[in-house]
Steps between C-alpha positions, in 0.01 A plus 500: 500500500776229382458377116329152473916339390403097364868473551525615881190272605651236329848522619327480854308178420815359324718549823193384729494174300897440500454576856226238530691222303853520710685191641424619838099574465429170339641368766371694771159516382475134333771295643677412135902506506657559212588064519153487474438716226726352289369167556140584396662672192689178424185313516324744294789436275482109442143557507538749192759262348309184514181662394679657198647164426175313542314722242789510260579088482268330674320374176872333345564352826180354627526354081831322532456360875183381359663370180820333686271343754240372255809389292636282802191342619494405119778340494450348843166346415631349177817352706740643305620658844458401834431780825629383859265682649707470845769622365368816298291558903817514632689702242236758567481479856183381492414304861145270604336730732213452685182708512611654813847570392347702223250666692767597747747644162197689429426615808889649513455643157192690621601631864818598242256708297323665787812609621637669249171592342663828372743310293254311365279797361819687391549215286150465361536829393806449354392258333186618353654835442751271282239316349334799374806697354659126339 
């Protein structure tokens, strides 16, 4: 009768999940290339980042772009400036779209999303897991 060794049973399940976690059986068994995995960990990434950031500053920025733009409009509906409107539209890119134009941009942005659905949640995570530790 062999001892009861922790440290043999767990060497086995140690080697058994190194095994399991190779380049060539995630890829065999689920299809993800290396490519891919580091693109889900890069979204997971800027999903940590900007979730981190948003917790940390969101406060002092959503203040001062509500401060500066408050300011302007101030100023703009006393007349001590005036706003070309057309020209501030096309400084930002800003184009008159129709309804269907902007269902169709959605519609892009959405097929997008199922697509890469993956990404997406890989992100989300990211982000919420940056939320939490910001």
């Amino acid at each position: 009768m062999e001892p009861n060794n922790w440290m043999d049973s767990g060497k086995g399940w140690l080697d058994s999940l190194k095994q399991s976690l190779s380049w060539e059986q995630l890829e065999a068994k689920y299809g993800i290339t290396q490519a891919r995995l580091i693109e889900f960990a890069s979204y997971f990434g800027i999903g940590f980042f900007a979730g981190f950031l948003f917790k940390k500053y969101f406060l002092q920025v959503l203040f001062y772009v509500l401060l500066i733009t408050a300011v302007l409009f101030g100023l703009y509906y006393f007349d001590l400036i005036t706003i070309d409107w057309t020209k501030v539209k096309a400084l930002l890119g800003i184009k008159e779209v129709s309804v269907e134009a902007t269902s169709t941009v959605a519609n892009k942005y959405f097929e997008w999303a199922k697509a890469n659905i993956v990404l997406i949640i890989s992100a989300f995570l990211g982000f919420i897991l940056g939320f939490k530790l910001g």
